[in-house]
DRENFISE-909077 format. One line per 10 residues: number of its first residue (from 1); for each residue x, z, y of C-alpha. Coordinates in nm, 4 decimals. Layout:
NUM	X:Z:Y  ...
//
This chain:
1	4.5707:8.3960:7.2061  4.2803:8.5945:7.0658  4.1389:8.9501:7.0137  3.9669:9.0519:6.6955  3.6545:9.2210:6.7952  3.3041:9.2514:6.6894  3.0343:9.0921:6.8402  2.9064:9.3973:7.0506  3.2696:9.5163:7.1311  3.3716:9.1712:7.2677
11	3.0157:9.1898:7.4663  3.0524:9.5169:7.6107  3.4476:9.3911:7.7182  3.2780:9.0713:7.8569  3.0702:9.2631:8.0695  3.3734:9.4942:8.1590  3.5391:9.2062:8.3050  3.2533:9.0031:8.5419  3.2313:9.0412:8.8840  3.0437:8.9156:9.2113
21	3.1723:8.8003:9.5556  2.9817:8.7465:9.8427  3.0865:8.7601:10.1936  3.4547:8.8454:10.0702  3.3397:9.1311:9.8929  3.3994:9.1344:9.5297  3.2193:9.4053:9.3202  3.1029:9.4678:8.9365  2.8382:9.2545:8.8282  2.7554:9.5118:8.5834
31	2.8725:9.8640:8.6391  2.6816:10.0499:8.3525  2.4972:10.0229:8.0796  2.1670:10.1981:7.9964  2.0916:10.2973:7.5710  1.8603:10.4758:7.3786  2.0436:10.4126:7.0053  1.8269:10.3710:6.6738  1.9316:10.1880:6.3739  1.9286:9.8451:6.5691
41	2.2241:9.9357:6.7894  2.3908:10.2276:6.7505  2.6825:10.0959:6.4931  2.7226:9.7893:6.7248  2.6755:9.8455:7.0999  2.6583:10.1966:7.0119  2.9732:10.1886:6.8697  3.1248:9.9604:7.1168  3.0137:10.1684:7.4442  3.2040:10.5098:7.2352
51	3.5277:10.2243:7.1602  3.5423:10.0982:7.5211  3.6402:10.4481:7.6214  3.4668:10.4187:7.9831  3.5221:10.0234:8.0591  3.1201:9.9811:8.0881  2.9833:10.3304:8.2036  2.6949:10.4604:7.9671  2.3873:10.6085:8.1075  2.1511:10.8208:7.9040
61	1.7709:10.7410:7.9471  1.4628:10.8629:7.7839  1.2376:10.6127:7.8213  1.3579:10.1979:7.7468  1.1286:10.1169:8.0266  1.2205:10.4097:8.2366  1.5705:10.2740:8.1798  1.4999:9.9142:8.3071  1.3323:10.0605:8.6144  1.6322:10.2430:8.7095
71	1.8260:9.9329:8.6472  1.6138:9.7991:8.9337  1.6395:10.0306:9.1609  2.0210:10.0163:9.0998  2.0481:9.6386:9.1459  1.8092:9.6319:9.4758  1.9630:9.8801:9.6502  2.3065:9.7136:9.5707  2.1184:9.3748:9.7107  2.1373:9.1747:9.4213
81	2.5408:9.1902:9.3190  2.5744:9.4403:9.1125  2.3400:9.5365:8.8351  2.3043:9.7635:8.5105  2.2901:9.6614:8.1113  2.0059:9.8045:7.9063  2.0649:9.8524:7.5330  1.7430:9.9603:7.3412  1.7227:9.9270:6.8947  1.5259:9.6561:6.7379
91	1.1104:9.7746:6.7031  0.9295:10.0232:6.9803  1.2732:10.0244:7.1197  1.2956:9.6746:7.2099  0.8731:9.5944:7.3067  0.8984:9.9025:7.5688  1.1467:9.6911:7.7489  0.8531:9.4262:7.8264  0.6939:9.5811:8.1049  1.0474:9.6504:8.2561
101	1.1562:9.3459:8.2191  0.8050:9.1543:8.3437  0.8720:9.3957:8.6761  1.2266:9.2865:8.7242  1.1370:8.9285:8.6939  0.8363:8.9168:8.9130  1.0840:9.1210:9.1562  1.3839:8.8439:9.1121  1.6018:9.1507:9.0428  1.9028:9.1135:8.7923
111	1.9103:9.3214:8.4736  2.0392:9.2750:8.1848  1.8703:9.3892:7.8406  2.0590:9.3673:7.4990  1.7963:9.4837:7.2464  1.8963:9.5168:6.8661  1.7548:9.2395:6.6238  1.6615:9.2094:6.2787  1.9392:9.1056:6.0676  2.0036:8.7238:6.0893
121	2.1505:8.7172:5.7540  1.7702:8.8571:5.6146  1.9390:9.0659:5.3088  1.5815:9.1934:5.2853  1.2289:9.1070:5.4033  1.1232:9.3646:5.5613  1.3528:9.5471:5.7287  1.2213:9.8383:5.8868  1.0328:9.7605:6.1655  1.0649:9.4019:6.1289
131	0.7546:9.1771:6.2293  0.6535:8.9419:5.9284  0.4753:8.6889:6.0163  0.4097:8.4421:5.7559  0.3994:8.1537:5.9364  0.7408:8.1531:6.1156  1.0460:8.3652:5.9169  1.2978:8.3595:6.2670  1.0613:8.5279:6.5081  1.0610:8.8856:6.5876
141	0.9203:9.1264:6.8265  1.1824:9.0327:7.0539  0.9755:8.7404:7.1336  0.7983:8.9343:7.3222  1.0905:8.9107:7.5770  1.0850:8.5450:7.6178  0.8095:8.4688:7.8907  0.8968:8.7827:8.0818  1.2710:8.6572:8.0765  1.4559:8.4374:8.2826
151	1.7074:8.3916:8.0448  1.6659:8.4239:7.6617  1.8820:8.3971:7.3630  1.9261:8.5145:7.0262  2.2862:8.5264:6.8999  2.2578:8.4677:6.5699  2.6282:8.3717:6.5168  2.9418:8.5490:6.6692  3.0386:8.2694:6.8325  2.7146:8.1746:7.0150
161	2.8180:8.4508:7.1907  3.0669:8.3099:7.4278  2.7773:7.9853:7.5794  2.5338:8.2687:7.5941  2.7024:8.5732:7.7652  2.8649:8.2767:8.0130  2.4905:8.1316:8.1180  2.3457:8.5146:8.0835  2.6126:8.6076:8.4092  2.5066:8.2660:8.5557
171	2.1125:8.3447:8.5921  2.2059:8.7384:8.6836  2.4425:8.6204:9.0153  2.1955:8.3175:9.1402  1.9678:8.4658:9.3774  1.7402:8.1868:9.3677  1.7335:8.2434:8.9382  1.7652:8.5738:8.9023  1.5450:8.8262:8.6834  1.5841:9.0069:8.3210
181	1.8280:8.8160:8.1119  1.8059:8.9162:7.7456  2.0360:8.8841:7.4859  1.8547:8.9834:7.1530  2.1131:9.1183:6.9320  2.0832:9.1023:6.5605  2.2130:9.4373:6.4273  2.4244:9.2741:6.1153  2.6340:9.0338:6.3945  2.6890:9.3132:6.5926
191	2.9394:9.4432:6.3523  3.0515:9.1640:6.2328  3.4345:9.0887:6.3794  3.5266:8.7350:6.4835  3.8321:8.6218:6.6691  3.7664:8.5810:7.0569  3.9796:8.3641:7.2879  4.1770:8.5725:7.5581  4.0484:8.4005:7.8224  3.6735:8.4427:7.7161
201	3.7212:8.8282:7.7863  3.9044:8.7849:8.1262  3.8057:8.8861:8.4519  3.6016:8.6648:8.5872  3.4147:8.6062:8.9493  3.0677:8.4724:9.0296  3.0731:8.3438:9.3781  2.7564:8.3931:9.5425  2.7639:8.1797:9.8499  2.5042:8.0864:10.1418
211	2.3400:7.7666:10.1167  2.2762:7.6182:10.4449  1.9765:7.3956:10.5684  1.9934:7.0087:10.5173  2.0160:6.9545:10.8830  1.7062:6.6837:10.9047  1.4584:7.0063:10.8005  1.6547:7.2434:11.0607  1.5573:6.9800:11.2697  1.2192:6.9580:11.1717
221	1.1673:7.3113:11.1620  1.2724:7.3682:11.5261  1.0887:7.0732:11.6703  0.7886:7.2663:11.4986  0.8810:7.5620:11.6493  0.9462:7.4495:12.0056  0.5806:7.3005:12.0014  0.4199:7.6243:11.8539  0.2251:7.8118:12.1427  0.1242:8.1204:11.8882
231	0.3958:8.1289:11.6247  0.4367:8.4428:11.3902  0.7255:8.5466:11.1675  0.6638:8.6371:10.7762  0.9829:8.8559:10.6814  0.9746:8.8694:10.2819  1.2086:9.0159:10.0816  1.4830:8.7217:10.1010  1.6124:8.8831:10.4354  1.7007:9.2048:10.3061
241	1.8189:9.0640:9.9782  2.0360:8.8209:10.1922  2.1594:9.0715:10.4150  2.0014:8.8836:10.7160  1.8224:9.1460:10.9638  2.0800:9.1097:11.1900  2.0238:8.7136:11.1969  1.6650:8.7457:11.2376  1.7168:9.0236:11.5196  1.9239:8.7691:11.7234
251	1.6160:8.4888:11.6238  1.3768:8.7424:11.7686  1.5411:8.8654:12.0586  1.6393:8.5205:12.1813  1.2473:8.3624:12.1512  1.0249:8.6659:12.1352  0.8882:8.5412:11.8587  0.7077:8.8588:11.6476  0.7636:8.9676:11.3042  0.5061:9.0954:11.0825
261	0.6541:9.1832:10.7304  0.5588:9.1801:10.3608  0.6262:9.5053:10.1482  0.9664:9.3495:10.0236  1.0480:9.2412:10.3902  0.9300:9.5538:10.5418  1.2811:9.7165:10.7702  1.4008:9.3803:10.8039  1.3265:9.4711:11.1758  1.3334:9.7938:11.3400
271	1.0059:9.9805:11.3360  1.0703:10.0098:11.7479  1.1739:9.6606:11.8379  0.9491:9.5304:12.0625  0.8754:9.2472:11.7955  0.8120:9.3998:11.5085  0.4359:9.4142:11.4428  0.4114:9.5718:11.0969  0.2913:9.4926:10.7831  0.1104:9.1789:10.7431
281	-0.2161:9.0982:10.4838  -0.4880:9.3047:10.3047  -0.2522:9.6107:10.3543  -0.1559:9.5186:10.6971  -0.1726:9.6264:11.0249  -0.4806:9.5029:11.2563  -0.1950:9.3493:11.5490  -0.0089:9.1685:11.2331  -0.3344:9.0435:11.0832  -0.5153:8.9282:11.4032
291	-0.2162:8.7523:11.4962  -0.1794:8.6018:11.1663  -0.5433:8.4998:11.2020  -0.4624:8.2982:11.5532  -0.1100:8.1735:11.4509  -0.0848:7.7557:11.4915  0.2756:7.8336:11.2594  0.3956:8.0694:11.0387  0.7631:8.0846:10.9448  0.7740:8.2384:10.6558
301	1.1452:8.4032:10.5242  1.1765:8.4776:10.2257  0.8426:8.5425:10.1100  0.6475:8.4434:9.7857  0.3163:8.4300:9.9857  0.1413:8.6555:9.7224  -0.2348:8.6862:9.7597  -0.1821:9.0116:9.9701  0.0273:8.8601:10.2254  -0.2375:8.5838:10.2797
311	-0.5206:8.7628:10.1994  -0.5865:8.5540:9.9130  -0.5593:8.2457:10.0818  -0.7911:8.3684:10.3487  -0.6068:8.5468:10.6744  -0.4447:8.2188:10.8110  -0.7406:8.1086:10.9771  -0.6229:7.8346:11.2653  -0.7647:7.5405:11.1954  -0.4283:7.3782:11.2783
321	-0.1999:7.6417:11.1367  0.1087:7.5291:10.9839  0.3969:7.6672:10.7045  0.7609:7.6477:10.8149  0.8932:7.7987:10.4473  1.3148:7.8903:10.5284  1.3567:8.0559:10.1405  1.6928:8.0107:9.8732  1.4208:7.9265:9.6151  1.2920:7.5602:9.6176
331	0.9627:7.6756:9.4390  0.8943:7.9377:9.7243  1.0162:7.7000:10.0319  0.7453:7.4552:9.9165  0.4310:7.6725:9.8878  0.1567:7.6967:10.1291  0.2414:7.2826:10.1725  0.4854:7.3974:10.3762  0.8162:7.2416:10.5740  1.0809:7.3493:10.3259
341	1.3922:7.4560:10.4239  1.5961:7.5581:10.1576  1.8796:7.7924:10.2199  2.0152:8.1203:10.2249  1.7992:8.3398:10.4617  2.1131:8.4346:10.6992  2.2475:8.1055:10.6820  1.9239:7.9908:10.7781  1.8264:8.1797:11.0481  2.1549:8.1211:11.2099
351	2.1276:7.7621:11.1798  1.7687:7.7784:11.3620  1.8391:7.9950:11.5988  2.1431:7.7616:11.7034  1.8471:7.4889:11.7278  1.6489:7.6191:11.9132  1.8454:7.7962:12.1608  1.6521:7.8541:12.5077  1.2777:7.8441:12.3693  1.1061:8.1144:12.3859
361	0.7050:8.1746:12.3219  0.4899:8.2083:12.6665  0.4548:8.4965:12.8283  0.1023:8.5612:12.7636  0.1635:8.5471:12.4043  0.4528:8.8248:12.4295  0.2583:9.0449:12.6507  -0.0669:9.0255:12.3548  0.1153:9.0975:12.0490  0.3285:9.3987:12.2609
371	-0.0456:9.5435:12.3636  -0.1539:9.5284:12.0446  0.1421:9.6616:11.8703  0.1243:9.9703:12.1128  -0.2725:10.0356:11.9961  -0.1518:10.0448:11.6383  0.1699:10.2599:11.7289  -0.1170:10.4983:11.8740  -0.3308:10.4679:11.5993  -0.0352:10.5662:11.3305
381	0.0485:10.8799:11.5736  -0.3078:10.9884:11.5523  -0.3453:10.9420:11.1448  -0.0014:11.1584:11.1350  -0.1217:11.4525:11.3453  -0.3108:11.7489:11.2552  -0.4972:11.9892:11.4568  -0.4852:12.2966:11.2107  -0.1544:12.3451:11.0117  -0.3493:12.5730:10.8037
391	-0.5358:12.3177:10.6570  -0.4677:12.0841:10.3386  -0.3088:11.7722:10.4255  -0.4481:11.4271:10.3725  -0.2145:11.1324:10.2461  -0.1474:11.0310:10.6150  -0.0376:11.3560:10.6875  0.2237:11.3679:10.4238  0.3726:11.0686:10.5285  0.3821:11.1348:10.9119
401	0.5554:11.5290:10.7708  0.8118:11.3055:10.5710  0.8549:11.0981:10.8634  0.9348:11.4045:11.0876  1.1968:11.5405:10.7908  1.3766:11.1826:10.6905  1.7129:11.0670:10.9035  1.7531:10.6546:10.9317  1.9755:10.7268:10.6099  1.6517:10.8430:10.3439
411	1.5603:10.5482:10.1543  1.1555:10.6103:10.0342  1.0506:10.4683:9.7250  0.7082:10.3477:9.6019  0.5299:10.1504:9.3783  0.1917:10.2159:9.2667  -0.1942:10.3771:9.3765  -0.2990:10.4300:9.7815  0.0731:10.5062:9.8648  0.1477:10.1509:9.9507
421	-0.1521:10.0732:10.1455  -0.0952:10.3656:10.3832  0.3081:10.2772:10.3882  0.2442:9.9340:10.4647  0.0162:10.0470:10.7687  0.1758:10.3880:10.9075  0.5720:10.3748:10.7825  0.8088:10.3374:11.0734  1.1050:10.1920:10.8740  1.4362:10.2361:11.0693
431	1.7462:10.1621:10.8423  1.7714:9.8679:10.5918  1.6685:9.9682:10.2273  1.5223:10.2450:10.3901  1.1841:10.1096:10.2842  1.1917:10.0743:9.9140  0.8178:9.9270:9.7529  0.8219:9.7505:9.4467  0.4589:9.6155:9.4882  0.5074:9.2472:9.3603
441	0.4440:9.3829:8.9829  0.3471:9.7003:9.1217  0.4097:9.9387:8.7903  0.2955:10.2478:8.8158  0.5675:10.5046:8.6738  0.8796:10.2861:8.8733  0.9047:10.5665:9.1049  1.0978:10.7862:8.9510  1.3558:10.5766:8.7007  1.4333:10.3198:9.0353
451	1.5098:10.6734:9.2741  1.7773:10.7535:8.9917  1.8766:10.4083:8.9964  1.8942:10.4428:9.3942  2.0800:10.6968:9.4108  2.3543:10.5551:9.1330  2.4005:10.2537:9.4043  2.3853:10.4757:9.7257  2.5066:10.8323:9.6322  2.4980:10.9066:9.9693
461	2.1604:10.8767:10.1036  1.8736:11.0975:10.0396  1.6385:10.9243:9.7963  1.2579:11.0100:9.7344  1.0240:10.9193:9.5047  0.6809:10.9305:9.6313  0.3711:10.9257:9.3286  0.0192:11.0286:9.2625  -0.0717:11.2475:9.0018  -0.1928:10.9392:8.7671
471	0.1812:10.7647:8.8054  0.3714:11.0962:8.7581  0.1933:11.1093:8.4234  0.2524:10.7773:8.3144  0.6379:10.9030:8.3181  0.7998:11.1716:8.4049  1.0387:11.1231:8.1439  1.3350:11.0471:8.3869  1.3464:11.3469:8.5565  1.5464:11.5229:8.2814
481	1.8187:11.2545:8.3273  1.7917:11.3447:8.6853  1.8531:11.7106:8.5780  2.1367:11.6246:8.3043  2.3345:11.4155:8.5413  2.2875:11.6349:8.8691  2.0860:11.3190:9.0482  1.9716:11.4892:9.3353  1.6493:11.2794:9.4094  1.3700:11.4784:9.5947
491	0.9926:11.3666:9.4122  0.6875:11.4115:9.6444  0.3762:11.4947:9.4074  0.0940:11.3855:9.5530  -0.2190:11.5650:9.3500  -0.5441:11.4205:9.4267  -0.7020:11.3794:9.0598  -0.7046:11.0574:9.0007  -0.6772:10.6663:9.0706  -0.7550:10.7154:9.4319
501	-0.6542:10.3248:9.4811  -0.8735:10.2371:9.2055  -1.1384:10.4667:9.2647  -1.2068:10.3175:9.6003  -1.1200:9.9545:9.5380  -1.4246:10.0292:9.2518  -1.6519:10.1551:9.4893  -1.5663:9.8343:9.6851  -1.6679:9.6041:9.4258  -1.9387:9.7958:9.2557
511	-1.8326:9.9356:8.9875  -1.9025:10.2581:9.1459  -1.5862:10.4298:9.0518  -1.6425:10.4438:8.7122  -1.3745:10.5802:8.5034  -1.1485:10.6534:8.8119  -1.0862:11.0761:8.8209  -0.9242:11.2948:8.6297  -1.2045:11.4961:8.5881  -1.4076:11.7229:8.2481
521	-1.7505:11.4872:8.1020  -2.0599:11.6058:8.2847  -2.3776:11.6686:8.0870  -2.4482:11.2818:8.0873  -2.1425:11.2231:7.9533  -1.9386:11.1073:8.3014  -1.6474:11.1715:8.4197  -1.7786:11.3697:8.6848  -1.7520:11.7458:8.5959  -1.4658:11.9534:8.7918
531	-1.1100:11.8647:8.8091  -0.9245:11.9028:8.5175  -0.6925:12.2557:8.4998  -0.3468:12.0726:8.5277  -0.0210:12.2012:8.6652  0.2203:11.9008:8.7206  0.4270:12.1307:8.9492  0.4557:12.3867:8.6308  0.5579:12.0294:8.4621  0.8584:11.9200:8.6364
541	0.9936:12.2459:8.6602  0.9722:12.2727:8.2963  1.2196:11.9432:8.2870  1.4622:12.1034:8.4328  1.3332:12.0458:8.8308  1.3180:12.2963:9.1500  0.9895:12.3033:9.2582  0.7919:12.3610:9.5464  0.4189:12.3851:9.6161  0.3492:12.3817:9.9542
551	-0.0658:12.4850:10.0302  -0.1290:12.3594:10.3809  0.0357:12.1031:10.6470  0.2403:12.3739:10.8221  0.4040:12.4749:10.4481  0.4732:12.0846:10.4001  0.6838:12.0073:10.6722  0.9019:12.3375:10.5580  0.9102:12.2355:10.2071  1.0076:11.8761:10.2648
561	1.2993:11.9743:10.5231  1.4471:12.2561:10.1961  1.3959:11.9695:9.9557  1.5840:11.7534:10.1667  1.8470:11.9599:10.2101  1.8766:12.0847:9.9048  2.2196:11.9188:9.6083  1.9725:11.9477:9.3080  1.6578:11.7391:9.1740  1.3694:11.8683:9.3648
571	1.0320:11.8091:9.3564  0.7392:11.8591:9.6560  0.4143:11.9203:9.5056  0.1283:11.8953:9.7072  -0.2422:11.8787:9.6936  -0.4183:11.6538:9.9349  -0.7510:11.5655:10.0815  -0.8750:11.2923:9.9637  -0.9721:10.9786:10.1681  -1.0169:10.6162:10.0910
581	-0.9177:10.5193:10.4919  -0.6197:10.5904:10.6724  -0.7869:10.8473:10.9554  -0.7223:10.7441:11.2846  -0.6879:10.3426:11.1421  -0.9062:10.0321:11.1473  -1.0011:9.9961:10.7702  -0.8530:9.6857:10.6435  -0.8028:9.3863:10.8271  -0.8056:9.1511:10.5365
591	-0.9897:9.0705:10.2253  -0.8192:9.0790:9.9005  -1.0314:8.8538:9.6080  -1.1289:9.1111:9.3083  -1.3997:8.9180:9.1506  -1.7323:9.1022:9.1569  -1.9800:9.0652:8.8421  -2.1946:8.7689:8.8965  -2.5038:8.9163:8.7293  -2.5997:9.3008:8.7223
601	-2.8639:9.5428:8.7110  -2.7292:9.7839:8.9316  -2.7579:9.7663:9.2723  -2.4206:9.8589:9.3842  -2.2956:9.5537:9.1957  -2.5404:9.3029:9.3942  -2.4383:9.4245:9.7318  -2.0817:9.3898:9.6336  -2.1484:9.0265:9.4765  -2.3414:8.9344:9.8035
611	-2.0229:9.0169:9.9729  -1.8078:8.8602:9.7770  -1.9542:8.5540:9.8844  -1.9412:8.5668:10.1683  -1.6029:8.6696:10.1812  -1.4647:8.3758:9.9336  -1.6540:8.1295:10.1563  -1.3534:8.1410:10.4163  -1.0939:8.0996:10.1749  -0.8861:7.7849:10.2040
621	-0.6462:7.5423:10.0338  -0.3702:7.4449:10.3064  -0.2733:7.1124:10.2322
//
């Protein structure tokens, strides 16, 4: 039996009928789609989305890279099963889904982008906005898409459909392959009708199962843990993806081993057990970084090992340290020359904790790491108190007012400037996907888009979206679909005129902040006159938003706890005091490697080099 369709109605009935199970839960592998139409799509997947009468939700963005953002934030809150279709016309359309797509790959986050293509049956050369390039007559801009992709295809031919949508699902529901998938979409075959087989446009399940350890490296690994005297945990993202914090509680509990976590990995342990040390690397805490400094093995779960995490390659200092690597991706398992143990992460850390049942570390060790986790617990209380509530807040205190407003239920969402250094250090995550940082592309405008997409997946829980004043302009755009569709997200405006990151990672490497503030030309033509006249809270609440603009620290806390409780989009603009340190905080425990000019006139450039040096001279290849 067969159904006469076109191309883009038998897609968008494809993707109707697919479906994830994990765990015995089956759900929609893709519950909406995302469009902005032009003459690329709007007579095919346009047309199809209006014909399907509801089958595949449609979602109305303003931005195509807005769109893929809150595709994201959809598919990580719903831990990797369920994601969200973008649909974008062939030209501008199409290229502004690169950066999306580059973040959702980095990210190993499923979403799925069908841009229009130029016609494959070339009645004309040009269309309009069709690339010529006289070299090659079958590429387009869509190309673009291909190394930021981990799945690519043109369909060029109705049938090529069926292979492609089949191995496009495939890639989306792997957790070890997962990332965009796009399916470029010339706008001539998605009209044109073909006969599709029944059973092509059936329901159909991806299982997503739990790989367990090959039991000679669970038996490796645990020997190498029995014999560690200082081991430390790395919790990446893989345990929250996974669905393991429970697993690695029971690990924990049973050996006392601690747990210092990456940004992905950060709530796979609750802020107050005993264990949990914080965030670990250049934006770390100083109890997770000196013990990472002293560890003899690291078991790593999960995590890519990005150069913050290790400090670019220099924070695992032990001469006889050691990589236990327990991670679904081969690739990841193996880096740092580490024992692989591929497998899912619960899986995993049920297996291991089943092997190495009755160790636990020495009692010295325990009673170090718990001292040291109780300075830093003192340090974050001091950095989140104020002395004069009539005074303006500084970043820190913003956080610790948020903190004070939130229930376990808020999920807080970041991406981009000083925010994540100062979460990394002070945020006491207590709920899973309560802790929401999308710092392994770190795109500055995600904030916003992913809350929407957040709070899609989790209608329930309060979302927020916290940004500078130099990400809220990169795009705002989403906030009138937050408006249109009564998205209650709450957005915390943080306005402190500028790159504040930037400005003092610049300073850092001599470069003297140049080019950092949002601030008028001085008479030598720097940017260095007074701040520029700019109301972002007027802004938002001319897309549609409630706003409030809160002057001191005893206003914030007031304004936070309305915005929380209030059932429409709501924004918290605030001006802060700005600081490069978190007061109250050791400054950074670990180096990160921004290469400084080698040669330069000024002198702030030859201090920084000098330091550089010195700095790169205890980095390390573990072999």
């Amino acid at each position: 039996m067969t159904r006469r369709l076109t191309v883009a109605q038998a897609l968008v009935e494809f993707l109707a009928h697919q479906y994830t199970e994990r765990d015995g839960r089956r759900r929609r592998l893709i519950a909406a789609c995302w469009g902005i139409f032009g003459h690329g799509n709007v007579a095919g997947v346009g047309q199809a989305l209006l014909e399907s009468e509801g089958a595949l939700p449609y979602l109305q963005g303003r931005n195509e890279q807005a769109m893929v953002h809150a595709a994201v934030g959809y598919a990580r809150q719903s831990d990797r099963l369920a994601a969200h279709a973008v649909t974008t016309s062939i030209g501008p359309g199409a290229t502004n889904l690169v950066t999306g797509a580059a973040l959702a790959t980095v990210n190993r986050i499923p979403v799925l982008l069908l841009p229009g293509d130029t016609f494959a049956t070339r009645p004309a050369d040009p269309v309009l906005q069709q690339l010529e390039h006289p070299g090659a007559g079958d590429i387009s801009v869509n190309d673009c898409l291909r190394p930021v992709s981990r799945y690519f295809d043109r369909i060029v031919r109705p049938e090529a459909l069926i292979p492609a949508a089949l191995q496009a699902m495939r890639v989306l529901a792997d957790p070890a392959e997962t990332g965009a998938v796009t399916l470029a979409l010339p706008q001539d075959v998605q009209a044109e009708a073909y006969d599709w087989p029944e059973e092509f446009l059936a329901d159909r399940v991806w299982h997503v199962r739990r790989p367990a350890p090959a039991p000679d490296a669970l038996a490796e690994a645990a020997a190498a843990l029995r014999a560690a005297r200082r081991p430390l945990i790395v919790a990446g993202g893989g345990v929250v993806h996974s669905g393991a914090e429970d697993a690695l509680r029971a690990l924990v509990d049973a050996t006392g081993i601690p747990v210092a976590s990456t940004q992905a990995g950060k709530g796979a342990l609750h802020h107050a057990h005993p264990a949990d040390v914080g965030g670990i690397g250049h934006t770390g805490t100083a109890v997770a970084d000196a013990l990472a400094r002293d560890a003899d093995l690291v078991l790593g779960i999960g995590t890519r090992y990005s150069d913050f995490t290790t400090a670019s390659a220099t924070l695992f200092a032990a001469p006889d340290v050691r990589f236990v690597n327990l991670n679904i991706s081969s690739a990841d398992a193996h880096k740092m020359a580490g024992l692989a143990v591929v497998a899912d992460a619960r899986a995993g850390l049920e297996a291991l904790a089943g092997a190495v049942a009755g160790h636990r570390v020495p009692d010295a060790y325990a009673r170090a790491y718990t001292a040291g986790k109780a300075e830093w617990e003192a340090a974050v209380r001091l950095a989140y108190s104020w002395q004069d509530e009539g005074a303006r807040p500084t970043q820190a205190q913003v956080l610790g007012a948020l903190d004070s407003v939130v229930g376990d239920e808020d999920v807080i969402i970041n991406a981009a400037g000083s925010l994540p250094g100062d979460l990394h250090k002070l945020w006491r995550a207590r709920s899973r996907r309560q802790y929401h940082l999308e710092y392994g592309y770190s795109c500055m405008g995600y904030e916003i888009p992913a809350a929407i997409g957040v709070r899609l997946a989790a209608p329930e829980r309060p979302v927020w979206a916290l940004v500078g004043d130099g990400t809220y302009l990169m795009m705002p755009t989403e906030l009138v679909t937050a408006v249109q569709e009564g998205i209650a997200i709450k957005v915390v405006l943080i306005q402190n005129h500028g790159y504040a990151s930037i400005g003092g990672l610049s300073e850092g490497v001599g470069a003297e902040r140049f080019g950092t503030a949002y601030r008028f030309r001085a008479a030598d033509g720097t940017y260095t006159g007074g701040p520029l006249p700019v109301d972002l809270a007027a802004n938002a609440a001319s897309l549609g938003m409630d706003v409030l603009s809160p002057r001191t620290v005893g206003e914030l806390r007031d304004a936070l706890a309305e915005a929380r409780a209030s059932d429409r989009p709501t924004c918290v603009h605030v001006e802060t005091e700005t600081a490069d340190t978190v007061p109250g905080a050791p400054p950074a425990q670990a180096w990160w490697d921004v290469p400084v000019a080698q040669a330069a006139t000024r002198p702030a450039a030859r201090r920084a080099r000098e330091e550089y040096e010195r700095q790169v001279s205890a980095r390390r290849r573990y072999l």
